[in-house]
C-alpha positions as CSV (number, residue, x, y, z in Angstrom):
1,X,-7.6,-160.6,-9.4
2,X,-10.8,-161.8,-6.9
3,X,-14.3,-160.3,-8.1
4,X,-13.7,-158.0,-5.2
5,X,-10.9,-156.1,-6.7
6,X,-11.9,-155.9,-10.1
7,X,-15.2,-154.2,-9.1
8,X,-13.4,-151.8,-7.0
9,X,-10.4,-151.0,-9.1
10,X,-13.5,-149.8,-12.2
11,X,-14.8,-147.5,-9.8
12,X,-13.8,-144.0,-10.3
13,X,-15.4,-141.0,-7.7
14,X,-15.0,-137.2,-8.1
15,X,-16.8,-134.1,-7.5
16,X,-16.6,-131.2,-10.2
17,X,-16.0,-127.7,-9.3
18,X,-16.1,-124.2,-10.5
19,X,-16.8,-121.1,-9.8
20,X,-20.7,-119.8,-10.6
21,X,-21.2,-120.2,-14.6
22,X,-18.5,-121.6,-15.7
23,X,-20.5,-124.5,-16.9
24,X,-20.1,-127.1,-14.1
25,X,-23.8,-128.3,-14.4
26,X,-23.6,-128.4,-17.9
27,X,-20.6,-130.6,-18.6
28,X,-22.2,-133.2,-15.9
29,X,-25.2,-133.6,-17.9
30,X,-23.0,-134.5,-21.0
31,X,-21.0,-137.2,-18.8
32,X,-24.1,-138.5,-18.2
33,X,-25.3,-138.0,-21.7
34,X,-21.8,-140.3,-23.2
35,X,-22.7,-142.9,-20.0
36,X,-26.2,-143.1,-21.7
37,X,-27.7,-142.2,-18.3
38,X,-29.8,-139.6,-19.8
39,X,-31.3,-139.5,-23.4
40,X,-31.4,-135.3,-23.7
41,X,-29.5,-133.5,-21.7
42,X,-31.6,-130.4,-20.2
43,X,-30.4,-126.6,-20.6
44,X,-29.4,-125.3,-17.5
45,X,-31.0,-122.0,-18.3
46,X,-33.4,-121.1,-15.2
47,X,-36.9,-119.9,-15.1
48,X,-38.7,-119.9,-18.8
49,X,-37.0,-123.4,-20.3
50,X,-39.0,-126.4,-19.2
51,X,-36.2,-128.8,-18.9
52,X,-33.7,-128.4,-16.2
53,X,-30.5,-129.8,-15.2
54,X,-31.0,-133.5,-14.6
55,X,-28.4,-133.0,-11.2
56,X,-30.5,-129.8,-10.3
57,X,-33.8,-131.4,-8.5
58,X,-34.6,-129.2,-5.8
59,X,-37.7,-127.0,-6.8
60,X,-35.3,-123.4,-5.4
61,X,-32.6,-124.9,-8.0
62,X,-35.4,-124.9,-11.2
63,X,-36.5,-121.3,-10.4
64,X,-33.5,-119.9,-9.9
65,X,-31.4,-121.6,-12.1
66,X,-28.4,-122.5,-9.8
67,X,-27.2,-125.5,-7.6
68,X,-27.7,-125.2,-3.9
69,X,-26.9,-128.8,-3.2
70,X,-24.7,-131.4,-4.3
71,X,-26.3,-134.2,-6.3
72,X,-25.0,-137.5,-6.9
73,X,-24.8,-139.2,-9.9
74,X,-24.1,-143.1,-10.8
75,X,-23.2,-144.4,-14.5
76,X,-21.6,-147.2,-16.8
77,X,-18.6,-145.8,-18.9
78,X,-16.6,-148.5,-21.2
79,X,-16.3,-150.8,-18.5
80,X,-15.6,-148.1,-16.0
81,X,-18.2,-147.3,-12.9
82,X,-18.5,-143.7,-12.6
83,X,-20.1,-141.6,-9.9
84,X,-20.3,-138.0,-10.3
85,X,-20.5,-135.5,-7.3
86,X,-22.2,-132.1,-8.7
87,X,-21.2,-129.6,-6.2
88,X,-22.6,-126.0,-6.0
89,X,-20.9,-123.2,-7.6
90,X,-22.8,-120.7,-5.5
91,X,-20.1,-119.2,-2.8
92,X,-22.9,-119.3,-0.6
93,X,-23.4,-123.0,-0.5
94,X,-19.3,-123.9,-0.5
95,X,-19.7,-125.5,3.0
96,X,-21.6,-127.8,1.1
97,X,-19.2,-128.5,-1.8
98,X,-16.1,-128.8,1.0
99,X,-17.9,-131.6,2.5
100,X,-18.4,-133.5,-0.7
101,X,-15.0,-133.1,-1.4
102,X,-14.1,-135.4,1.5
103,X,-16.4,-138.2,-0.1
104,X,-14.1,-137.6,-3.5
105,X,-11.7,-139.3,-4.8
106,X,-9.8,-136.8,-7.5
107,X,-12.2,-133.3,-9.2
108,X,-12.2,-132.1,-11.8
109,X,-12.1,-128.0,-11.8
110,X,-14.0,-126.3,-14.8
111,X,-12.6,-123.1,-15.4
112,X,-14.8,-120.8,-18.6
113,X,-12.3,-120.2,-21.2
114,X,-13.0,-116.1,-21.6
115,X,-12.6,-115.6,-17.8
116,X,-9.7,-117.6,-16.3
117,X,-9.6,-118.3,-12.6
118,X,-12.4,-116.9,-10.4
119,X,-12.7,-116.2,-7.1
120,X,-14.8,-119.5,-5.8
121,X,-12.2,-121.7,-8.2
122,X,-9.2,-120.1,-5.7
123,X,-11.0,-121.2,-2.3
124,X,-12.2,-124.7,-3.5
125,X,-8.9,-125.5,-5.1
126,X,-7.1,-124.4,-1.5
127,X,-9.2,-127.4,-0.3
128,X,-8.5,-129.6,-2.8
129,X,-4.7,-128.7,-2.0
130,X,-5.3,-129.3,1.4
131,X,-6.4,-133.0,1.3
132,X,-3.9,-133.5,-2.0
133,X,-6.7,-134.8,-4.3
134,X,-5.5,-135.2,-7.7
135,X,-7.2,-131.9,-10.0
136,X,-8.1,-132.0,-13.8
137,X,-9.0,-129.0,-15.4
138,X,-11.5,-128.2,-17.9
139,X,-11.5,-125.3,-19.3
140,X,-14.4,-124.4,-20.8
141,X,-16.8,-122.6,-23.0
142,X,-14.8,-122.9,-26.1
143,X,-17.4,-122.2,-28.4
144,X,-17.1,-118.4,-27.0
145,X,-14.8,-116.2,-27.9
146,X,-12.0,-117.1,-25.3
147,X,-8.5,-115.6,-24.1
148,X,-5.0,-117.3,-24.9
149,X,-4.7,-120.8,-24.1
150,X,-1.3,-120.4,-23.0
151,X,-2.6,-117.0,-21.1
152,X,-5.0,-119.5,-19.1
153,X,-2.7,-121.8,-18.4
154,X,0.1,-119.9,-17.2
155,X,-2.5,-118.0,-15.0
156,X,-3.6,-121.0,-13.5
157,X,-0.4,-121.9,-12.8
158,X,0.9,-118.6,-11.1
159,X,-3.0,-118.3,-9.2
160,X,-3.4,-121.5,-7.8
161,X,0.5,-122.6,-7.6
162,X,0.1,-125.8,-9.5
163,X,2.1,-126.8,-12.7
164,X,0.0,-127.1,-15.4
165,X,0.1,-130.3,-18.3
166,X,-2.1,-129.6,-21.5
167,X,-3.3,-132.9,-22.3
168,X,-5.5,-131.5,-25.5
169,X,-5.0,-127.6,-26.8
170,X,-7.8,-126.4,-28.3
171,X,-7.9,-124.7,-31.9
172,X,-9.3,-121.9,-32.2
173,X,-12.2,-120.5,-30.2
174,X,-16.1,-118.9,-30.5
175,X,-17.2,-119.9,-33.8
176,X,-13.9,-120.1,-34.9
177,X,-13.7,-123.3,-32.6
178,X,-12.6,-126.3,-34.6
179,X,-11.4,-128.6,-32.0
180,X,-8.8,-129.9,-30.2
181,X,-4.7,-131.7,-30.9
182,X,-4.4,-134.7,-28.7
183,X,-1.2,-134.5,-27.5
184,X,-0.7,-138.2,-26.3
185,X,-1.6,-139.5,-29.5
186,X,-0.4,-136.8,-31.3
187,X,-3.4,-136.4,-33.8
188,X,-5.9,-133.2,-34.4
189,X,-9.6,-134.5,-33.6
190,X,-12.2,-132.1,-35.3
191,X,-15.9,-131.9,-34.8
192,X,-19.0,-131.8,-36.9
193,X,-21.6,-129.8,-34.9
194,X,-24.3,-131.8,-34.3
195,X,-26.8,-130.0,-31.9
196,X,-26.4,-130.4,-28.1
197,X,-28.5,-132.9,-27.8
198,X,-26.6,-135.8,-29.1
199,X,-23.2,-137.2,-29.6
200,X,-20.5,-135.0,-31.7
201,X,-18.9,-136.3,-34.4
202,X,-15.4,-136.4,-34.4
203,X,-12.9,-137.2,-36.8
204,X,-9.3,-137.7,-36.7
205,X,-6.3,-137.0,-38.7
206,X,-2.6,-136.4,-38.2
207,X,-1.3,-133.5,-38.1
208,X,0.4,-134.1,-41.5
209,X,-2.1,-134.4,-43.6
210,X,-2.6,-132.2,-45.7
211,X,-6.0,-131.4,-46.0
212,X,-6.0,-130.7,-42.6
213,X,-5.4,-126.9,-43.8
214,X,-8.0,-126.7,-45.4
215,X,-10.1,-128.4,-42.6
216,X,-8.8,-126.1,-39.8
217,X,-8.3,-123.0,-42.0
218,X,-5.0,-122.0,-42.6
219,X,-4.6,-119.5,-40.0
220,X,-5.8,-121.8,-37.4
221,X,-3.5,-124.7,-38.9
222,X,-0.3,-122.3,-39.0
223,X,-1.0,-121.4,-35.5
224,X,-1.9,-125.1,-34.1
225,X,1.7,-126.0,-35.6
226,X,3.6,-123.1,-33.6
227,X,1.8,-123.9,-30.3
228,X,2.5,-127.2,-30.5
229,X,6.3,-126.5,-30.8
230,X,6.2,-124.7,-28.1
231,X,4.5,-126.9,-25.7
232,X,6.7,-129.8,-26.7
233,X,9.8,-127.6,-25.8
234,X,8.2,-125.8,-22.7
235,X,5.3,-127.5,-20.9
236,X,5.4,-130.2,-18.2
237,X,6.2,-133.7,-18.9
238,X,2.8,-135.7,-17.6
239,X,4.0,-137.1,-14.6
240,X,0.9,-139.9,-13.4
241,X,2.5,-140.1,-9.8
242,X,2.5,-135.9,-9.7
243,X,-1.0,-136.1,-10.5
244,X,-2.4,-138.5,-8.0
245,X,-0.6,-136.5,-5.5
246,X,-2.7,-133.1,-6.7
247,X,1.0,-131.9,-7.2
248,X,0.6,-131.4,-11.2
249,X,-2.9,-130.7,-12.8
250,X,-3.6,-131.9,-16.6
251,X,-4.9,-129.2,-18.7
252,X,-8.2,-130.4,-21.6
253,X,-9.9,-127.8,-23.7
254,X,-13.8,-128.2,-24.5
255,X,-17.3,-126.8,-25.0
256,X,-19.6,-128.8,-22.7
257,X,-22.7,-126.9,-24.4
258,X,-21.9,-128.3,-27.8
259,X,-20.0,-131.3,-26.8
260,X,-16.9,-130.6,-28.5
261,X,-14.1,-132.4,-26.7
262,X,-15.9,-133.4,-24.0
263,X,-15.7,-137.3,-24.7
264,X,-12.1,-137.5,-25.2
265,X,-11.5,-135.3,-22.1
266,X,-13.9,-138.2,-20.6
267,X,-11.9,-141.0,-21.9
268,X,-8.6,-139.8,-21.2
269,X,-9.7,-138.8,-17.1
270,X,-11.3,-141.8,-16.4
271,X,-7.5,-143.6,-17.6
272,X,-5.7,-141.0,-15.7
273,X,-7.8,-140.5,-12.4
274,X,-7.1,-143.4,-9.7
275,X,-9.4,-146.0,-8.4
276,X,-10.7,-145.7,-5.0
277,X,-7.6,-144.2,-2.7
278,X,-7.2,-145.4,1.3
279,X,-9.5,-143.0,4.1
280,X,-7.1,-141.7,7.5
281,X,-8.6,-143.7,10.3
282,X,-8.5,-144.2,14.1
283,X,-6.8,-147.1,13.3
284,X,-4.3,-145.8,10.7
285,X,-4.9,-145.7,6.7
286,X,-8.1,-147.8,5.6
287,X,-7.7,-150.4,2.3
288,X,-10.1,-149.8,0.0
289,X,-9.2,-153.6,-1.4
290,X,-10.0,-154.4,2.3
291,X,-13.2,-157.4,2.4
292,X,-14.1,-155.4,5.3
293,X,-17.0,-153.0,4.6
294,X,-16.6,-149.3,5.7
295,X,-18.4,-146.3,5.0
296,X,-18.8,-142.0,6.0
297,X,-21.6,-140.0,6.5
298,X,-21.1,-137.1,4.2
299,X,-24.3,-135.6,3.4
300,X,-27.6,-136.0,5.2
301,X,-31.0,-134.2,2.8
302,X,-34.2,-134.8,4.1
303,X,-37.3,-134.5,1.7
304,X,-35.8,-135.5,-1.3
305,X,-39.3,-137.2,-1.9
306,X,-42.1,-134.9,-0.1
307,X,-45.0,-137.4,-0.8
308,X,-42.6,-139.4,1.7
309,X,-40.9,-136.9,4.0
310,X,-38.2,-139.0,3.9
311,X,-34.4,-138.1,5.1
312,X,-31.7,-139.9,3.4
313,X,-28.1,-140.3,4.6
314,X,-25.6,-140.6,1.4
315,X,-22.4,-142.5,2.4
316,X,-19.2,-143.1,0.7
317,X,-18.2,-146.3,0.4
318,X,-14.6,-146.5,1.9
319,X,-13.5,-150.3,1.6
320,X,-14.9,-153.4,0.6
321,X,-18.1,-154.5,-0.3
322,X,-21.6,-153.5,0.9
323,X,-24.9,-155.7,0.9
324,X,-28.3,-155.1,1.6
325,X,-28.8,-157.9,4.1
326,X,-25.6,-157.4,6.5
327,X,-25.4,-156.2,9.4
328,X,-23.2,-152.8,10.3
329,X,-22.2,-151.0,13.4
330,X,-22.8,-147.6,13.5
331,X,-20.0,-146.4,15.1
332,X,-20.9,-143.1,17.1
333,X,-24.3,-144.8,18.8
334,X,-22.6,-148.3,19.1
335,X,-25.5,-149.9,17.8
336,X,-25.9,-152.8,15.6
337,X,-28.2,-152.6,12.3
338,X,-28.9,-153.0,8.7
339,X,-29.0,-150.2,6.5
340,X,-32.6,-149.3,5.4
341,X,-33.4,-149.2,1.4
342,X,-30.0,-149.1,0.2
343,X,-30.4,-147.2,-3.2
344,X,-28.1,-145.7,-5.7
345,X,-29.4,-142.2,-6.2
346,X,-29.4,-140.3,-9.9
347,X,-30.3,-136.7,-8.6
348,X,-33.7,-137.4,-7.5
349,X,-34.4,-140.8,-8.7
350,X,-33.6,-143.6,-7.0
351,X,-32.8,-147.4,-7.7
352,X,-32.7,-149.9,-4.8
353,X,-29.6,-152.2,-5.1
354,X,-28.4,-155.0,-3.2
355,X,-24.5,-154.7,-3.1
356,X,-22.2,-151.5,-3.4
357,X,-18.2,-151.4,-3.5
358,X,-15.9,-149.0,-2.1
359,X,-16.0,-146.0,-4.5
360,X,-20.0,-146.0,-4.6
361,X,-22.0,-143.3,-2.7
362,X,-24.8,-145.0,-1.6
363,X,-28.5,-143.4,-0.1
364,X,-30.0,-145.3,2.9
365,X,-33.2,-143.9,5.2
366,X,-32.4,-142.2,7.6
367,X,-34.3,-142.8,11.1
368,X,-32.9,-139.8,12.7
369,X,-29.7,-141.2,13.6
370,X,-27.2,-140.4,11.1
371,X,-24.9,-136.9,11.5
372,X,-22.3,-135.4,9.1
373,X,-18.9,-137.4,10.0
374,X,-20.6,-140.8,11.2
375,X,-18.5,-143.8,10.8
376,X,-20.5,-146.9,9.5
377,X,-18.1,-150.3,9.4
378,X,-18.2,-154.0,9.7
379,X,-18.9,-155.2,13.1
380,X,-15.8,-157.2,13.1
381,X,-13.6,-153.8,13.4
382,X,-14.4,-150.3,14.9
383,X,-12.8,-147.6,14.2
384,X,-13.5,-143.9,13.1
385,X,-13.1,-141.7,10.0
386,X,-11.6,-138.6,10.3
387,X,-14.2,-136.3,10.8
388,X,-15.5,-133.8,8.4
389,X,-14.7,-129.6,9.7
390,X,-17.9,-127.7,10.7
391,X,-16.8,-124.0,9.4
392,X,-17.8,-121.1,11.6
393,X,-21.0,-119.4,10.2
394,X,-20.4,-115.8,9.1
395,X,-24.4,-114.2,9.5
396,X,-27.2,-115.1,11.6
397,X,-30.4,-114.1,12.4
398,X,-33.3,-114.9,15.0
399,X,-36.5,-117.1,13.8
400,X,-39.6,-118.2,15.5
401,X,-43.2,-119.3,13.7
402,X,-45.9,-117.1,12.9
403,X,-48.3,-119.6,13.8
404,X,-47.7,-120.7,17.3
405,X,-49.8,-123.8,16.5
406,X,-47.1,-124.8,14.3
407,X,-44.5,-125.0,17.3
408,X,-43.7,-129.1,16.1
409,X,-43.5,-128.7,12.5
410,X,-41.2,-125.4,13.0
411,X,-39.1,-127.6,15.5
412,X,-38.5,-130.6,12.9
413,X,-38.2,-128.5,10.4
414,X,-35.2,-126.4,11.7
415,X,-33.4,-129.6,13.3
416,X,-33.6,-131.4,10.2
417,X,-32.4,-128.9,8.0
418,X,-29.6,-128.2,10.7
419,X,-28.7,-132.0,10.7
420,X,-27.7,-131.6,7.1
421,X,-25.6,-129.3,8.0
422,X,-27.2,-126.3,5.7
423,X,-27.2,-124.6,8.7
424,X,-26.3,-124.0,12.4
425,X,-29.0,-123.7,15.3
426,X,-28.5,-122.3,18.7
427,X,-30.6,-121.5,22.0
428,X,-30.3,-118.7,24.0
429,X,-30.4,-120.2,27.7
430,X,-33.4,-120.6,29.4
431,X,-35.6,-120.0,26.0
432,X,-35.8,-123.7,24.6
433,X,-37.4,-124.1,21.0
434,X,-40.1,-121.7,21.1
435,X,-36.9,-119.3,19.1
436,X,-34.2,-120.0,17.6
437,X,-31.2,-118.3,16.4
438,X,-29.5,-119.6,12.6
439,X,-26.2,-119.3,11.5
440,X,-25.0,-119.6,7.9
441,X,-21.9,-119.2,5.9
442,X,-23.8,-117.3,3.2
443,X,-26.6,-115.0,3.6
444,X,-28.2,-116.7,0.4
445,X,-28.5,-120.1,3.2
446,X,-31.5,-117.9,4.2
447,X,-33.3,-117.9,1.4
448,X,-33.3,-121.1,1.0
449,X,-33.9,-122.2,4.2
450,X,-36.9,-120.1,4.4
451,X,-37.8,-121.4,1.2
452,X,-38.1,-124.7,2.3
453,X,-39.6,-124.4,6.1
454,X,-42.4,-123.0,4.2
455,X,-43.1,-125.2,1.1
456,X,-41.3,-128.7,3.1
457,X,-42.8,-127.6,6.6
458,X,-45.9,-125.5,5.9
459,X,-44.1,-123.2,8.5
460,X,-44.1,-119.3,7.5
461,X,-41.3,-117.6,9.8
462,X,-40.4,-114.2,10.9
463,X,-36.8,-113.4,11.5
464,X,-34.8,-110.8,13.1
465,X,-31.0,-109.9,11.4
466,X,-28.0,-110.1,14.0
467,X,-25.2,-108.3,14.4
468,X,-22.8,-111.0,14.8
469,X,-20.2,-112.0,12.7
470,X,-17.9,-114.0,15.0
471,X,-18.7,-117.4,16.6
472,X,-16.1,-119.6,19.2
473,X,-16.4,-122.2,21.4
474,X,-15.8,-122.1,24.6
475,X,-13.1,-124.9,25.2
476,X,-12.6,-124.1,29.1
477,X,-13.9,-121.6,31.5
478,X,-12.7,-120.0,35.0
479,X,-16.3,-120.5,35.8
480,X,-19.9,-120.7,35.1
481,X,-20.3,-119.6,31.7
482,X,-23.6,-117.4,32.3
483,X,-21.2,-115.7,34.9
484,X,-18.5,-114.8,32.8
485,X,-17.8,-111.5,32.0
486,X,-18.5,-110.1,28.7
487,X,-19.6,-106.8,26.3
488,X,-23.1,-106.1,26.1
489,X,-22.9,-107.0,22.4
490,X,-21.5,-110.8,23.2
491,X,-24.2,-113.3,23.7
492,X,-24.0,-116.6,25.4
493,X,-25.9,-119.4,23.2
494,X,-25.5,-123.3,22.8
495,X,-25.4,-125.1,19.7
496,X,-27.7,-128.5,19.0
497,X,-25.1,-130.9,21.5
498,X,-25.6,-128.5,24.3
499,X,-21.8,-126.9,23.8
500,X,-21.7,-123.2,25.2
501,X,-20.1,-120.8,22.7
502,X,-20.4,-117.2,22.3
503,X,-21.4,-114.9,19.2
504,X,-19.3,-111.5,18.8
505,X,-19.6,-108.6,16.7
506,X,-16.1,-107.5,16.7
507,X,-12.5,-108.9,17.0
508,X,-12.3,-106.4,20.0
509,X,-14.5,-108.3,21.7
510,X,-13.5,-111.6,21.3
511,X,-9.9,-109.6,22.8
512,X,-12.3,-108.1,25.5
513,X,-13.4,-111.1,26.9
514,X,-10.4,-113.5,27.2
515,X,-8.6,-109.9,28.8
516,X,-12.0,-110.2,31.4
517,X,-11.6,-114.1,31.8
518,X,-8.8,-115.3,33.1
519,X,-8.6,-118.5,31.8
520,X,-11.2,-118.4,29.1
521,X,-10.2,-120.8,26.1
522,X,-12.1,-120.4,22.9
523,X,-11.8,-122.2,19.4
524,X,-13.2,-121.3,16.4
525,X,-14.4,-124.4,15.3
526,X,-16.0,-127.5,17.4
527,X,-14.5,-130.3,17.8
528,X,-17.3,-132.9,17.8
């Protein structure tokens, strides 16, 4: 095996997912706490606790005490290089979470143990399904008081229509929680609490021994034998092929908050979950193992560090092997280049690095050329990545400065936000920048956009709430587009690449105008 393949095969990329709560943020910072990338994990409580999640760095995120952003993470594991992609839980901020999905290679989907599957846990699994990444569950919060295991499982099962293999099953639950029965190796693991902070200790014992009754409590131990007869009778055989093709999703039990199980979960994903895994292309299906160097544009987050006003471009690292002093092509702009300050990003801290392999999400500054989608490759071969969907915003509202001597930081404030795709600009013809309408998926978008025009941009705002809840395209017309003939509700605007496309209120008038226009084509979302 060349020096190539060996660094790529140890590479292992996923996102985790969840619905709001479930604990998502919380079982990241113990990854990173076993990778020793952080000494002491910080409670992901919100306003009065000083210490905040290390994957939470965005000064909305610390007062409010959610994600709005994903946040990648880098660390060493055994010999394995992990990199973790935090993803909001917020329904709000799921266009955000969709695209890092793209730049993952398997997720894991943590699920809290008292309230099953949740509403957000449906929609991002639908996307998982749709791209057939490979799914591990976590189900979490163990340390509450927490329904049937085999109630859980079975309702993930018949929810989300995917069979369901408990790797681990967890004994007992709240305070009652004593830990969980590897079923690979066929052995009860039980944990000393130790304080969140640090490293659980675990024992192990077979499930013979007899003082493991006295260990688990008999109740527990009684029970632990009868569930274990009837998952070796019942369940799903683990089927490694099933699970790489998101067709079979293994099941592990834990409490990220006091650590128990959450190392063997670790352990056992990072030998289940598959190395880097080809990219669709222009040019067909994409080797990872390939010397050739490719890359995506999946996320673009300007300000990361204000003293700097900087933008950086995170890209996924789709085949061979990157360094610092080669030259790319970017593919969109056909223009030759090197990547500027290549760095491997923890949250907010950064690390310059000279070489990345496919698997690694790298951050590079970003000049202002970079969109969501961009192809970056090896000047020897051009071709382009699939591109990643833009989803039709759902609410929208007008917005122009209070201060009119602010005009130019209002007008790099809203593109650059927009060219992370947080949210969607359009003009009204014939008004230019001076006001601007915004369209986002979820109302909370607002917030935080306003949020940061006024502590990134110095720019305080007043805005005006729409009516619209439709957007489409216009793919063809039968004419002039001011000329066409539509309600006095419909309005004709054009997003930031000068396509026409027109914002309804209804359904009835979307029908109202294509029964006006012969001719009229419209698509919901764009195809650039």
């Amino acid at each position: 095996m060349t020096e190539l393949e060996k660094e790529i095969s140890r590479r292992r990329t996923f996102a985790i997912i969840s619905h709001p709560d479930a604990g998502k943020t919380t079982l990241t910072e113990k990854l990173l706490l076993y990778g020793g990338a952080i000494a002491q994990a910080g409670a992901v409580k919100g306003k009065k606790n000083a210490r905040h999640a290390v994957s939470d760095w965005m000064e909305i995120e610390k007062q409010r005490g959610i994600s709005v952003t994903s946040s990648v993470m880098q660390f060493q594991y055994k010999g394995s290089c992990i990199n973790i992609l935090d993803t909001p839980g917020h329904q709000d901020f799921s266009e955000d979470t969709y695209r890092t999905l793209m730049a993952a290679d398997s997720a894991v989907m943590v699920i809290d143990a008292s309230k099953g599957v949740e509403n957000q846990t449906r929609k991002l699994f639908k996307v998982c399904a749709m791209r057939h990444i490979p799914i591990f569950t976590f189900i979490n919060k163990l340390d509450r008081e927490a329904r049937n295991s085999f109630d859980l499982t079975q309702e993930i099962e018949e929810e989300l229509g995917i069979p369901t293999c408990p790797v681990n099953w967890a004994i007992g639950s709240g305070k009652d929680f004593k830990g969980v029965y590897d079923r690979l190796s066929r052995r009860v693991i039980y944990f000393d609490p130790t304080g969140g902070a640090h490293k659980v200790s675990a024992s192990k014992a077979d499930l013979n021994d007899p003082s493991l009754s006295e260990i688990l409590g008999e109740e527990n131990y009684l029970t632990l034998k009868d569930d274990i007869e009837l998952l070796d009778g019942a369940s799903e055989e683990l089927d490694l092929d099933a699970v790489h093709e998101g067709r079979l999703s293994p099941v592990f039990f834990g409490s990220a908050l006091t650590n128990f199980g959450v190392e063997p979960f670790l352990e056992q994903f990072l030998a289940m979950t598959p190395p880097p895994m080809p990219r669709s292309s222009s040019e067909g299906e994409i080797d990872p193992f390939s010397p050739d160097f490719s890359a995506f544009v999946f996320k673009i987050q300007a300000n990361m560090n204000k003293a700097h006003r900087d933008r950086i471009t995170f890209l996924r690292v789709c085949s061979g092997r990157f360094d610092r002093e080669m030259d790319v092509l970017h593919v969109q702009s056909g223009k030759k280049m090197r990547l500027s300050q290549p760095q491997q990003i923890m949250a907010q801290e950064r690390e310059i690095i000279d070489e990345a392999y496919a698997g690694d999400i790298i951050g590079v500054f970003d000049p202002g050329i970079f969109s969501i989608g961009d192809t970056i490759c090896s000047p020897k071969k051009k071709f382009k990545f699939e591109g990643i969907p833009t989803f039709a915003p759902e609410h929208f509202k007008r917005y122009r400065s209070k201060d009119t001597m602010k005009r130019k930081q209002f007008v790099k404030g809203i593109t650059q936000i927009a060219q992370e795709g947080a949210i969607q600009i359009f003009r009204e013809p014939f008004t230019g920048m001076e006001e601007i309408i915004v369209g986002v998926v979820g109302a909370l978008q607002f917030d935080v956009f306003e949020y940061r025009m006024k502590n990134e941009y110095g720019v305080e705002m007043n805005a005006d709430g729409l009516s619209y809840s439709f957007i489409r395209w216009i793919e063809s017309s039968p004419c002039d587009c001011k000329d066409l003939k539509l309600s006095s509700d419909t309005k004709l605007v054009s997003d930031l690449k000068d396509n026409p496309l027109l914002l309804f209120t209804s359904e009835w008038n979307i029908r109202w105008a294509l029964e006006r226009n012969e001719g009229l084509k419209l698509e919901e979302f764009s195809k650039e």
